[in-house]
LONU-409690 format. One record per residue: residue in one letter; x, y, z of N, C-alpha, C, O, CB in turn. Coordinates in steps of 0.05 Angstrom, whole numbers, padded with zeros to 5 digits, always signed. Each point is the difference from the previous one (the first is absolute). Glycine has a CB too. Layout:
REM residues N
aXYZXYZXYZXYZXYZ...
//
This chain:
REM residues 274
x+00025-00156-01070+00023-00007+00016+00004+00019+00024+00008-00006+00022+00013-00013-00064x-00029+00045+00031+00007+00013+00036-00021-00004+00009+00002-00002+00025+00028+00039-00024x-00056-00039-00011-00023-00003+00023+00009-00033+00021-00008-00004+00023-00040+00034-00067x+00061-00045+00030+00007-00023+00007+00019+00008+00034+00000-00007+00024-00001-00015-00086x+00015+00038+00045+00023+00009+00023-00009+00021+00021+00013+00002+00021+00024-00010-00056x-00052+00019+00032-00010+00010+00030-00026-00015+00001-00005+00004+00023+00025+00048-00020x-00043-00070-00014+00005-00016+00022+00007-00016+00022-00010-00003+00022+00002+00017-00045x+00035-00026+00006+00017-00023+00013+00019+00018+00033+00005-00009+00022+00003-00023-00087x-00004+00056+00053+00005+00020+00016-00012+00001+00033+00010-00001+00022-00007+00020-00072x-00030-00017+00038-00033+00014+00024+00002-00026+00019+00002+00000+00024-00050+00028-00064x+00047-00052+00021-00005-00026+00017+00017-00009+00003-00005-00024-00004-00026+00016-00004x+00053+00011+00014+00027-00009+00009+00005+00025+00030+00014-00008+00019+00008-00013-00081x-00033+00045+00062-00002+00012+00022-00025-00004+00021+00001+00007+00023+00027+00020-00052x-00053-00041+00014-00020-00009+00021+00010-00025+00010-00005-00006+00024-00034+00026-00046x+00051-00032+00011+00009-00023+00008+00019+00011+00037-00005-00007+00023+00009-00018-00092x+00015+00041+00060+00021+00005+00014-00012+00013+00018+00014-00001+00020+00018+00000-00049x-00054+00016+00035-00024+00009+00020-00005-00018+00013+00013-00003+00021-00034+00030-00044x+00008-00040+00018-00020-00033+00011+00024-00010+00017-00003-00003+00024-00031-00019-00072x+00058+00017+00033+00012-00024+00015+00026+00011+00007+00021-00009-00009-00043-00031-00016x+00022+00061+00043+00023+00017+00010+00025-00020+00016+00021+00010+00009-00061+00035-00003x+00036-00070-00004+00022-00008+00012-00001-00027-00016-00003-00022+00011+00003+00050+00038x+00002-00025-00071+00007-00020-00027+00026-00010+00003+00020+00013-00004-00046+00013-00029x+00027-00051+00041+00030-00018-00010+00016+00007+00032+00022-00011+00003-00015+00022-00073x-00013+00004+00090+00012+00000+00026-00010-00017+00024-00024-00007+00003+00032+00050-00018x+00011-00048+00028-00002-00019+00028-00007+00014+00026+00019+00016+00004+00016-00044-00025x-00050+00030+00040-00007+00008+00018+00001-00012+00023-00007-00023-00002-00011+00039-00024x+00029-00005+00061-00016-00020+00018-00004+00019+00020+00015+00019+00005+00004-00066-00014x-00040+00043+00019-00021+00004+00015+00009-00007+00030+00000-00024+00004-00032+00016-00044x+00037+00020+00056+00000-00005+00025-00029+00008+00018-00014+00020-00003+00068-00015-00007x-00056-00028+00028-00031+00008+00012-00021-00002-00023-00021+00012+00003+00039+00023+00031x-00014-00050-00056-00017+00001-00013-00023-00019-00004-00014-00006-00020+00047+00029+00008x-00033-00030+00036-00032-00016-00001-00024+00010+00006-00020-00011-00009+00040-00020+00020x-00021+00059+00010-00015+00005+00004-00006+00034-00003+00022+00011+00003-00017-00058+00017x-00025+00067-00025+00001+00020+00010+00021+00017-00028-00001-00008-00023-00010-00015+00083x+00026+00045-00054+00014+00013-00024+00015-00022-00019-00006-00004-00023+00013+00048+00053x+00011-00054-00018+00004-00021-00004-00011-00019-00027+00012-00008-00019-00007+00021+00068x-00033-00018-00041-00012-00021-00020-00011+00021-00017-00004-00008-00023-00009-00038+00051x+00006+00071-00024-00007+00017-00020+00020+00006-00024-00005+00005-00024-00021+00014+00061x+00050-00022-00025+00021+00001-00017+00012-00013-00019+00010+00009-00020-00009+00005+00048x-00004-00043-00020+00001-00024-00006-00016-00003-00023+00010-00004-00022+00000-00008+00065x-00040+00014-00038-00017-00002-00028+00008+00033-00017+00008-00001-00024-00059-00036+00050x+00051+00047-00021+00006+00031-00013+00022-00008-00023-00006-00002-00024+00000+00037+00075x+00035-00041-00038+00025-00009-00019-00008-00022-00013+00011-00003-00022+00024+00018+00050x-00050-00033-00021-00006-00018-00014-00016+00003-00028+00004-00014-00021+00001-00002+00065x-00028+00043-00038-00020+00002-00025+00020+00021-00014-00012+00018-00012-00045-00026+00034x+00080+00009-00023+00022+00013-00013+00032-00010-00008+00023+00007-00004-00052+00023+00028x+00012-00050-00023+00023-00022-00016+00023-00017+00022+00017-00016-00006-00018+00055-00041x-00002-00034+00058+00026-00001+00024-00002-00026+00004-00023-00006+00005+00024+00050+00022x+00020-00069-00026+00009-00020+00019-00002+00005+00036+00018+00010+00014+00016-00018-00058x-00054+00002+00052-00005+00015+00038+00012-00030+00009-00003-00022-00010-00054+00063+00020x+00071-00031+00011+00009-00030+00018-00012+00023+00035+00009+00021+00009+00058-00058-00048x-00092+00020+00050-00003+00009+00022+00023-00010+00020+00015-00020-00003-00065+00024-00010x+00048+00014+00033+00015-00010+00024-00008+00009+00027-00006+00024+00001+00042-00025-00031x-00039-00013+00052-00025+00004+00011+00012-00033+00023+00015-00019-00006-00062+00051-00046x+00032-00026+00075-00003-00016+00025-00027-00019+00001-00008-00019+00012+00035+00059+00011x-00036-00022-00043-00039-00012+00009+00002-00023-00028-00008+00007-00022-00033+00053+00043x+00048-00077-00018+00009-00026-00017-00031-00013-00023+00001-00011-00023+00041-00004+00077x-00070+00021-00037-00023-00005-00006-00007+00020-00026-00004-00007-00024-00005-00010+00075x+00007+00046-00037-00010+00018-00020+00021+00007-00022-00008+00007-00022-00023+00011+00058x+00061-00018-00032+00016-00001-00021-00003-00022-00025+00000+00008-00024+00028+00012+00060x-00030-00040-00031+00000-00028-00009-00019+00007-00021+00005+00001-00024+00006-00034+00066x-00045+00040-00023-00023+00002-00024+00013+00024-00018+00002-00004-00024-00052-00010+00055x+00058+00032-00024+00001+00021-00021+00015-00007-00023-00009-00002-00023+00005+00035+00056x+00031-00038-00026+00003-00018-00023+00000-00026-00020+00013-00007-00020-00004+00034+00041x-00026-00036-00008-00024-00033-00011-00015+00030-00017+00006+00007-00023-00023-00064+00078x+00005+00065-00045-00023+00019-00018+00013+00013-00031-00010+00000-00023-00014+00019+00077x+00050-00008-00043+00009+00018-00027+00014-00023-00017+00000+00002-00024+00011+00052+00048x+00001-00072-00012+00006-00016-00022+00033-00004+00007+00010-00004+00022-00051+00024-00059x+00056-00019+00009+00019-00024-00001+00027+00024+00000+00024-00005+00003-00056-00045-00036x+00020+00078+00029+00015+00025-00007-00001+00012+00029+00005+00024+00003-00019-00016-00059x+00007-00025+00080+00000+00011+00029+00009-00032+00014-00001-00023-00008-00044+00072+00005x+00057-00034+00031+00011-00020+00023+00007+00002+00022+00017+00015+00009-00006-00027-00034x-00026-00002+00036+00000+00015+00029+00031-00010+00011+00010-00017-00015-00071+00015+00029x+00078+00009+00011+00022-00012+00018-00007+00017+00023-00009+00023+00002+00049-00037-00035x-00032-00012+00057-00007+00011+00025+00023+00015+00011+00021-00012+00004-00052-00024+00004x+00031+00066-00002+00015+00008+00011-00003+00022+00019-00017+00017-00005+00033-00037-00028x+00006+00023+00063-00002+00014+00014+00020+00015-00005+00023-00008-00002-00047-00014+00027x+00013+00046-00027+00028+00018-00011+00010+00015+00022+00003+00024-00006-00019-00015-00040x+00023-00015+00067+00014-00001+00020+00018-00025+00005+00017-00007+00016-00052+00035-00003x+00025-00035-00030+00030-00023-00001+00016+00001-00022-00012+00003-00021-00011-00037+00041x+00052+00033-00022+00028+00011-00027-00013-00032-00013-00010+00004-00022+00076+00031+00050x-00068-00057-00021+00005-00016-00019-00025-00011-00016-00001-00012-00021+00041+00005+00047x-00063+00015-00006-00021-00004-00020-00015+00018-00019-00020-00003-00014+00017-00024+00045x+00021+00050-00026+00008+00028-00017+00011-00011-00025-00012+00003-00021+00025+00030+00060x+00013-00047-00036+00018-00007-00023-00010-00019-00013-00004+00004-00024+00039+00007+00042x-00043-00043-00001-00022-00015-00013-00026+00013-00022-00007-00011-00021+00019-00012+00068x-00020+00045-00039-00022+00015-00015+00017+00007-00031-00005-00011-00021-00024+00036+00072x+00046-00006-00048+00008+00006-00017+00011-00025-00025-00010-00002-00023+00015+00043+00060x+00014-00054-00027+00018-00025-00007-00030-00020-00026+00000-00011-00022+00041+00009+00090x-00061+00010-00045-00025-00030-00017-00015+00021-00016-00018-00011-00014+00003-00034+00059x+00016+00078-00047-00006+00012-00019+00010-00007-00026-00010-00011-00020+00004+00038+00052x+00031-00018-00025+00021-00007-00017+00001-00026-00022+00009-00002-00023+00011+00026+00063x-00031-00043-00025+00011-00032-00006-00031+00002-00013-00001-00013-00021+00043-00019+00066x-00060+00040-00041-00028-00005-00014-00008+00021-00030-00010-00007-00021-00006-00007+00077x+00025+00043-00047-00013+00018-00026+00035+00010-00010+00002+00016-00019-00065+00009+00042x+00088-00035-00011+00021+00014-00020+00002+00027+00002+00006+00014-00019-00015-00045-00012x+00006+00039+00051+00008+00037-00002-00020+00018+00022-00023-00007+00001+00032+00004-00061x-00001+00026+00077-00017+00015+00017+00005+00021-00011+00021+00007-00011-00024-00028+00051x-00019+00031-00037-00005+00034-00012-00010+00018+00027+00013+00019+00009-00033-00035-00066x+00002+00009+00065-00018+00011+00024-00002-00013+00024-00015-00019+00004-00009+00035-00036x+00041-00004+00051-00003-00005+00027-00019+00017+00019+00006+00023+00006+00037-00039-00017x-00068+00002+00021-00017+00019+00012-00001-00007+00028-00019-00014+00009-00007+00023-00051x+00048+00002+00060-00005-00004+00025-00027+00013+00014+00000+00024+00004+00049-00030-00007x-00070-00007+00009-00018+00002+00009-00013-00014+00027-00022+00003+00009+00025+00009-00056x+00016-00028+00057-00013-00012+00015-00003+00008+00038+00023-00004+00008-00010-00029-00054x-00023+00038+00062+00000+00023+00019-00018-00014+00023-00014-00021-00003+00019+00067-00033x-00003-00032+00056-00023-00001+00028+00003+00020+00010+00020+00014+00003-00021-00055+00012x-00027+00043-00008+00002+00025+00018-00015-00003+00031-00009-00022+00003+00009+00052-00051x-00005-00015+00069-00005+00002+00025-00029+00004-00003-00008+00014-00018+00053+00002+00036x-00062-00028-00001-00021-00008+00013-00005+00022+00006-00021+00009-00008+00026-00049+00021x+00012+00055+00004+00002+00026+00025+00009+00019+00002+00019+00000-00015-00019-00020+00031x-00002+00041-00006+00013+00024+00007+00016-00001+00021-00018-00001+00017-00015+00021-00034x+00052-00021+00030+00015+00001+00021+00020+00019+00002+00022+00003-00010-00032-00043+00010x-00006+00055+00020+00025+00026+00003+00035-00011+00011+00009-00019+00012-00058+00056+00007x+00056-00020-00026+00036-00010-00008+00004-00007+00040+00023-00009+00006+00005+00058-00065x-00037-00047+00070-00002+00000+00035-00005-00032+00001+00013-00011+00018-00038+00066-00002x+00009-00072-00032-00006-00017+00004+00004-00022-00022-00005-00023+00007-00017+00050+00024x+00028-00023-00053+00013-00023-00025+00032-00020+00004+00024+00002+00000-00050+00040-00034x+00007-00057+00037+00019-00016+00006+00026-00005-00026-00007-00002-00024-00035-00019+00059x+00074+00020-00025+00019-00007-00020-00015-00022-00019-00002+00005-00024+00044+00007+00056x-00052-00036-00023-00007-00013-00020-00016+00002-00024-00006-00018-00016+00017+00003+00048x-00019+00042-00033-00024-00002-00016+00012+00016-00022-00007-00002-00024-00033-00002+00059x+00059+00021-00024+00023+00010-00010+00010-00011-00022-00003+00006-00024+00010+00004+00063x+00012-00037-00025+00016-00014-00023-00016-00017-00010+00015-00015-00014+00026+00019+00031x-00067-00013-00017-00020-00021-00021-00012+00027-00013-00017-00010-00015-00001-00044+00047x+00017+00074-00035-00003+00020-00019+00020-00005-00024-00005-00012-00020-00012+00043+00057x+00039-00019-00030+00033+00001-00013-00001-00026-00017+00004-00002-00024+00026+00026+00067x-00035-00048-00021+00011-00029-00021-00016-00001-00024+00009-00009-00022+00002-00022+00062x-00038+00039-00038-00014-00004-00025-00002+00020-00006+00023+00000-00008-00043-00033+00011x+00012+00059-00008+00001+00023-00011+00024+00013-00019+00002+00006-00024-00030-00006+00062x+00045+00001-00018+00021+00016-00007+00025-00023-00015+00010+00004-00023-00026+00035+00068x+00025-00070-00020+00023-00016-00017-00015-00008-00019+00009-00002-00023+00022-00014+00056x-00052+00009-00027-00009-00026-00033-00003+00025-00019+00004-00008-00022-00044-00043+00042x+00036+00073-00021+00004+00017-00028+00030-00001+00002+00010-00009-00020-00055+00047+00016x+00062-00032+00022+00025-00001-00009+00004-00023-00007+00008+00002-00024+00005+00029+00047x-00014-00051-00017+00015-00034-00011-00013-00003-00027+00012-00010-00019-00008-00020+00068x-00035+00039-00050-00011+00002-00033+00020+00012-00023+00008-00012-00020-00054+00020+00041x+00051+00016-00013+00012+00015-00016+00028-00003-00006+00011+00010-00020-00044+00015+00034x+00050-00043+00010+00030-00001+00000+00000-00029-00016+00024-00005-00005-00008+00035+00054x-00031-00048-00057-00008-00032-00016-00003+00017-00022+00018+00000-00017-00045-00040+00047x+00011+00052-00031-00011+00014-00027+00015+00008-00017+00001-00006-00024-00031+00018+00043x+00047+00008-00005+00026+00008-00013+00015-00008-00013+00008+00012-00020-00011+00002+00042x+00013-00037-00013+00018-00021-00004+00005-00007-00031+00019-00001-00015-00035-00017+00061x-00015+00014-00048-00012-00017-00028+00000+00027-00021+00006-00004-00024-00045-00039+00050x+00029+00077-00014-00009+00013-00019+00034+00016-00016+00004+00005-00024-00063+00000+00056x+00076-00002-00009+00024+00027-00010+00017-00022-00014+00019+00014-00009-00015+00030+00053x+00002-00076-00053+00011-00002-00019-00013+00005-00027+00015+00007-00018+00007-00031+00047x-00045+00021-00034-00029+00008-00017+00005+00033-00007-00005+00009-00022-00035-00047+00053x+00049+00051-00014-00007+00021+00003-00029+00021-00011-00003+00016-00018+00053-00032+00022x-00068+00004+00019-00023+00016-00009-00014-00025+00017+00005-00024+00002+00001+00057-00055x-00035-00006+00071-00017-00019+00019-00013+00013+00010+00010+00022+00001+00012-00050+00008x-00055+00029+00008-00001+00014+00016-00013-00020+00024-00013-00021-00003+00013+00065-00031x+00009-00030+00056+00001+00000+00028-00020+00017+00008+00002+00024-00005+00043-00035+00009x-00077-00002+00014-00010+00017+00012-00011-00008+00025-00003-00023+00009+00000+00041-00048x-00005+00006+00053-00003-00004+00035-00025+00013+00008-00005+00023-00008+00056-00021+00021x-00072-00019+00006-00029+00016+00004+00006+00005+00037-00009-00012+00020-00034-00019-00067x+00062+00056+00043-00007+00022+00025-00025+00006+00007-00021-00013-00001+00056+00034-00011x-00030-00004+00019-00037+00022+00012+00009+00027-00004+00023+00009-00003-00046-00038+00051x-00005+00042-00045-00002+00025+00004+00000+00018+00029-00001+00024+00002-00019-00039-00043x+00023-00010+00064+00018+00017+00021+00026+00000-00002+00015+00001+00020-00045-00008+00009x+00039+00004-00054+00034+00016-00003-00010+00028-00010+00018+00014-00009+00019-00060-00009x-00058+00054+00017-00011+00028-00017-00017+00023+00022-00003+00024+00001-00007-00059-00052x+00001+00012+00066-00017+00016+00031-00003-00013+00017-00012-00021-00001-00012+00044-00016x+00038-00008+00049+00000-00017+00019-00031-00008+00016-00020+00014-00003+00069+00006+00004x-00049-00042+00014-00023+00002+00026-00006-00019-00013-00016-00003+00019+00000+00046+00002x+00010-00066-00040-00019-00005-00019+00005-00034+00003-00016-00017-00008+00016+00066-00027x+00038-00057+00056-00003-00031-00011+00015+00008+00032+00005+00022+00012-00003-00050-00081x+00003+00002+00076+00023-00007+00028+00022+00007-00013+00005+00002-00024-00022-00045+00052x+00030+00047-00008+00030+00010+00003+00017-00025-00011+00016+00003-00019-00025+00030+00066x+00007-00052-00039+00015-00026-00017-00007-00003-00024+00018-00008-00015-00015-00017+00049x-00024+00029-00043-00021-00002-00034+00022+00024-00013+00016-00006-00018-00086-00002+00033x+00069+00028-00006+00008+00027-00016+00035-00014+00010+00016-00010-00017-00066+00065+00022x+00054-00053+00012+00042-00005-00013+00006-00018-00027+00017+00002-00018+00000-00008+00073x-00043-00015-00048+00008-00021-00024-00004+00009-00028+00012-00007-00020-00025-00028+00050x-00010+00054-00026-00002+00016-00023+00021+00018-00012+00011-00001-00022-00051-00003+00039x+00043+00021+00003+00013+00019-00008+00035-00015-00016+00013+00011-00018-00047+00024+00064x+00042-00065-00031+00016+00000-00007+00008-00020-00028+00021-00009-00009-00020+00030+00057x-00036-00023-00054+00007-00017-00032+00003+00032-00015+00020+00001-00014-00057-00059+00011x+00019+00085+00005+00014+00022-00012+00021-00001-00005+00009-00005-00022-00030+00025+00038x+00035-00014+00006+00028+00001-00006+00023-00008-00005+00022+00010+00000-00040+00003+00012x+00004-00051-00019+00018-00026-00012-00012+00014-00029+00020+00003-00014-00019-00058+00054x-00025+00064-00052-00008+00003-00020+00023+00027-00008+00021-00010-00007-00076-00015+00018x+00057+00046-00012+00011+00021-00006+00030-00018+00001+00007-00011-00021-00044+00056+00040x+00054-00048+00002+00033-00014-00001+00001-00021-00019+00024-00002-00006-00013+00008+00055x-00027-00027-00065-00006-00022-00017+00000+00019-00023+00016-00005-00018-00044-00033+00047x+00008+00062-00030+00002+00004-00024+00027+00012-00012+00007-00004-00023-00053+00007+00030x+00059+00010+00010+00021+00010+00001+00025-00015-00016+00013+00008-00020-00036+00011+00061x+00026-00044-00023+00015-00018-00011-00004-00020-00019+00016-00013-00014-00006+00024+00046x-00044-00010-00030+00005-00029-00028-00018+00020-00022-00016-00013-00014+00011-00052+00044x+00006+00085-00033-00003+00015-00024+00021-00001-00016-00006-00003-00024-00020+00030+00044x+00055-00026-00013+00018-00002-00015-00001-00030-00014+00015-00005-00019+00009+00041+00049x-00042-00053-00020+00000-00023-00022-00022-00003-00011-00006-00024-00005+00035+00002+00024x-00048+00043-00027-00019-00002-00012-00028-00013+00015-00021-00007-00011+00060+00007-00024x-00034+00001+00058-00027-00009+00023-00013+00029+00008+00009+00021+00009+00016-00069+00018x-00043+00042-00035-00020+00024+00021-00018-00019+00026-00010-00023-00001-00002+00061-00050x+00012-00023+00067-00003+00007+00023-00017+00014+00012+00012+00020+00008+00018-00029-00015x-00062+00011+00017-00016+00016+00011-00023-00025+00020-00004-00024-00002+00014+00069-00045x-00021-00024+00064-00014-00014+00018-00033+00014-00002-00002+00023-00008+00051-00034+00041x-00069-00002-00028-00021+00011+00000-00008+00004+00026+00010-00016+00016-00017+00000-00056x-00014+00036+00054-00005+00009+00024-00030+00004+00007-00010+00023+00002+00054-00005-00005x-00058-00045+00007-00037+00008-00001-00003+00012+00031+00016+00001+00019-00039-00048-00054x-00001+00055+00033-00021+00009+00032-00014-00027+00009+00015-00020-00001-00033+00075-00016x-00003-00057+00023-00013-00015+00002-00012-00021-00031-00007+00007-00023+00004+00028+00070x+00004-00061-00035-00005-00015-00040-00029-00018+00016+00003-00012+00021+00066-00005-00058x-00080+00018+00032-00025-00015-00005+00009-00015-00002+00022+00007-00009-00049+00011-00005x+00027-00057+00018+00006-00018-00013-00021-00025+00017-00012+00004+00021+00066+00019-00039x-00054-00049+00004-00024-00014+00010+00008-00010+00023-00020-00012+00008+00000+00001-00048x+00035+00008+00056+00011-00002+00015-00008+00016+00031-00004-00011+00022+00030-00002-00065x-00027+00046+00033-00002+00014+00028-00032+00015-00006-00007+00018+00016+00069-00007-00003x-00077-00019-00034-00025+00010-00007-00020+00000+00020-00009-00022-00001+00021+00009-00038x-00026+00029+00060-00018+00002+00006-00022+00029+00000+00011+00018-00013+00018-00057+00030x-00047+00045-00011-00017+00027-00010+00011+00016+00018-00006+00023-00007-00039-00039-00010x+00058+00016+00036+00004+00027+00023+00026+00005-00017+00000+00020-00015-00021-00030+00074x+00048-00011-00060+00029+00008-00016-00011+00007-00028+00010+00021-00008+00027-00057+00032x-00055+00026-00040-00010+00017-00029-00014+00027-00002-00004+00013-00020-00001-00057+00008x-00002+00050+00036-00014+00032+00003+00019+00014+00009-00001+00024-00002-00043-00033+00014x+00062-00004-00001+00035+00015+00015+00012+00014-00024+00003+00024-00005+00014-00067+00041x-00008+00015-00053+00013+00003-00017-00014+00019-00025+00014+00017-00010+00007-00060+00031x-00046+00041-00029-00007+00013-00020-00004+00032+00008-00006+00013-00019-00013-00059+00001x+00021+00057+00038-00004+00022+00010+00030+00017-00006+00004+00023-00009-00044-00045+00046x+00061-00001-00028+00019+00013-00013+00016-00004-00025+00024+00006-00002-00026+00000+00042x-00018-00021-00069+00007-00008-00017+00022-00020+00003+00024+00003-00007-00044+00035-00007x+00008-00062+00027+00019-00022-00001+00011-00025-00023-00017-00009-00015-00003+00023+00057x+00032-00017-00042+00007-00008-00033-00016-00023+00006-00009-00003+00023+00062+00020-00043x-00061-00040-00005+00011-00029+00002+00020-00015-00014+00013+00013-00017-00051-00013+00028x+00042-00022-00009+00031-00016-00004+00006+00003-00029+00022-00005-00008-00028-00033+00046x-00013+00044-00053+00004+00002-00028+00018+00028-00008+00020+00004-00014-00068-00034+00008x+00033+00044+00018+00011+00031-00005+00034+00005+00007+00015+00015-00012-00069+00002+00028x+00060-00034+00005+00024-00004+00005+00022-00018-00011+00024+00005+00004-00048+00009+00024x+00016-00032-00040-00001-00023-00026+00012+00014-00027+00019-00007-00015-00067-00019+00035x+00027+00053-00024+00002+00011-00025+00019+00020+00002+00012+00005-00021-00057-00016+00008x+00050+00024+00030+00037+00008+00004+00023-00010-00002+00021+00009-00007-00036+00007+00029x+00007-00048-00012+00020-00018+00000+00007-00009-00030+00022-00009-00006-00038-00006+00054x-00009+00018-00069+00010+00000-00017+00010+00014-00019+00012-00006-00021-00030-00016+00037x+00009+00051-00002+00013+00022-00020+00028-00002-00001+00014-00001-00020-00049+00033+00029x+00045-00033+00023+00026+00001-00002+00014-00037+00003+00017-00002+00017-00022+00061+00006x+00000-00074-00032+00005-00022-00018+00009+00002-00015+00023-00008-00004-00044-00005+00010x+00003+00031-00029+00001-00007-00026+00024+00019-00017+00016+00014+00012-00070-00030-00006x+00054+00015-00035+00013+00023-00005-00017+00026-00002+00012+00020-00007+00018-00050-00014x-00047+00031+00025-00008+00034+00008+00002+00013+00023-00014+00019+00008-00014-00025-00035x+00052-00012+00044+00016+00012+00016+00023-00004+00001+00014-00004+00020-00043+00006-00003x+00035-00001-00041+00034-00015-00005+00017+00031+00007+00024-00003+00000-00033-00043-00051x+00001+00073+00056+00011+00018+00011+00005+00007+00035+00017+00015+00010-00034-00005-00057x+00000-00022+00056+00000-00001+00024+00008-00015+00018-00003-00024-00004-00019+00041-00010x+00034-00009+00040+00012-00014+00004+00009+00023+00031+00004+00024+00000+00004-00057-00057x-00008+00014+00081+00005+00014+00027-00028+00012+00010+00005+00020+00014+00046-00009-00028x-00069-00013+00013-00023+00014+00001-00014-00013+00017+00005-00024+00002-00004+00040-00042x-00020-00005+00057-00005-00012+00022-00039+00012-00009-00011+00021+00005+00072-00019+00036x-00073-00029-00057-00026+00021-00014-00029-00006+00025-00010-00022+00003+00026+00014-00072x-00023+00030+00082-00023-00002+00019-00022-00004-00015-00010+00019-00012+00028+00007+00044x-00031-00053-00033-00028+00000-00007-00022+00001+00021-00010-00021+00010+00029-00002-00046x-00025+00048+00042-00016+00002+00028-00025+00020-00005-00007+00015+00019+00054-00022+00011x-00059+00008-00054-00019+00019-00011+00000+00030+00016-00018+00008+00013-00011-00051-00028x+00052+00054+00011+00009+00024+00023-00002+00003+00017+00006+00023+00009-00007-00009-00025x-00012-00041+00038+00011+00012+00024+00017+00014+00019-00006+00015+00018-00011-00037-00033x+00044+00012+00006+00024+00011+00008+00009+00028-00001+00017+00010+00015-00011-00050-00025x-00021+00053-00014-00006+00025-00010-00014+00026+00015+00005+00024+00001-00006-00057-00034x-00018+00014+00043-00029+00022+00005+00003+00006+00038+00012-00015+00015-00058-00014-00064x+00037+00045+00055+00004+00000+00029-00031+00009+00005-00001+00023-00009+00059-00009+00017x-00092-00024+00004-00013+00011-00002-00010+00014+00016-00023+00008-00002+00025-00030-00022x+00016+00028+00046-00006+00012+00030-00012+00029-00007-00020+00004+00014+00063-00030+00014x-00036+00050-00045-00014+00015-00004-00024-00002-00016-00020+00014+00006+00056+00000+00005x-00035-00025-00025-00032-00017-00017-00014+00004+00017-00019+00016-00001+00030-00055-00024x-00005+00023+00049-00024-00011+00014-00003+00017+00021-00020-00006+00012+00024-00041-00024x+00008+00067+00024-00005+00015+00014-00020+00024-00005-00007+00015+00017+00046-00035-00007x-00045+00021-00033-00004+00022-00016-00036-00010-00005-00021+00012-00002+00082+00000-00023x-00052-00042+00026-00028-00008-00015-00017-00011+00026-00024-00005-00004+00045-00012-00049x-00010+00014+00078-00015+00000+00024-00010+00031+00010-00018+00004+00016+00048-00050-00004x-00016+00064-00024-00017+00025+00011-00025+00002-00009-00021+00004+00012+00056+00020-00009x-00029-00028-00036-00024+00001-00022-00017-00022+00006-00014-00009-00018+00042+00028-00021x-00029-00029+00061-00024-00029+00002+00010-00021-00016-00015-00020+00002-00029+00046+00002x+00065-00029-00021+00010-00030-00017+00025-00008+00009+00019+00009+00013-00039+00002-00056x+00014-00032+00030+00019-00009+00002+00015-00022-00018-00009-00023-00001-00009+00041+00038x+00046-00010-00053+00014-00015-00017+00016-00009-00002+00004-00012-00020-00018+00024+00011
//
């Protein structure tokens, strides 16, 4: 009888390993393509109800034709309040309950443009999708999670909120200012049992921007791919981050860290170079 019971014990905790987001609802913003769809299958091979949400109507659609009857795609621009609320509302009306809001969905600039020459517009089509559609994600989201009391809310910043020079000047405000929707959110909807944190990659590999000159770029400075960023998303998902909460986590294999200007000064005297 006790060998019975720590069995039943062992495999009742492999179980709870494997399928870290068992019996919870998820949605995915931007999730058709890129972190996004890494995420998507990730919560999925962990039990999760995924409802993609996403503009690209084609590649959303297949992803969830592929996973099945426990995924669904809806078209949405999250720069818009009502196809924000629509998202949420047909969550709701399909799986009965949200647990995980993963604002993820983003653009970024082509270009570098010194602040002398960026135009306002590029400005506010930063803001509308970057910065409001995580806010309108998160202010729908809410709605549904603080009578529940308990949820989490998350946001894929960057790691030029961590080091400058690295994105445009419109890229980094929008950044910087899901941070600091992330930290004031946690603030306030901690008191109802929501946590609240944003994730912050460097460069992500994804099939999308793949070619051999950006993969020798990127791997030089340990550039993630979409999975690696995926698998944060699910740490802090799940409950083995049910303590956390306001955190702004850089997955950028230390770049942000390292400064290698003396490295390499050192290693051009010596004939190398690293």
């Amino acid at each position: 009888m006790v060998n019975f019971t720590i069995s039943s014990y062992f495999e009742n905790k492999i179980i709870q390993i494997n399928f870290r987001l068992e019996g919870k609802v998820a949605i995915v913003t931007g999730g058709a393509s890129g972190i996004g769809a890494s995420t998507v299958h990730l919560f999925y091979e962990h039990g999760a109800k995924v409802v993609i949400a996403d503009i690209q109507d084609n590649l959303g659609q297949s992803i969830a034709t592929t996973l099945g009857k426990n995924a669904c795609y809806i078209h949405c621009n999250v720069s818009n309040e009502e196809q924000i609320i629509n998202l949420i509302d047909t969550t709701i009306s399909k799986f009965g309950q949200l647990d995980i809001m993963y604002n993820n969905a983003g653009i970024m600039d082509t270009t570098f443009e010194s602040i002398l020459n960026t135009p306002k517009g590029d400005l506010e089509r930063m803001l509308g999708v970057n910065l409001v559609g995580g806010f309108l994600g998160a202010k729908h989201a809410a709605k549904v999670m603080v009578p529940n009391k308990k949820g989490c809310i998350l946001f894929t910043a960057s790691s030029c909120t961590k080091i400058a020079g690295i994105a445009s000047h419109s890229y980094a405000v929008s950044k910087y200012g899901i941070v600091g929707l992330t930290k004031n959110l946690a603030a306030e909807l901690g008191l109802h049992g929501i946590r609240v944190n944003c994730i912050s990659p460097f460069g992500v590999l994804t099939g999308s921007n793949i070619d051999e000159k950006k993969k020798e770029m990127f791997e030089s400075v340990m550039g993630a791919v979409a999975e690696d960023i995926a698998k944060a998303a699910l740490y802090l998902a799940s409950d083995e981050g049910s303590y956390v909460s306001g955190m702004n986590l850089v997955v950028d294999g230390g770049y942000c860290v390292v400064n290698p200007t003396l490295l390499n000064v050192y290693g051009a005297k010596h004939g190398e170079i690293i």
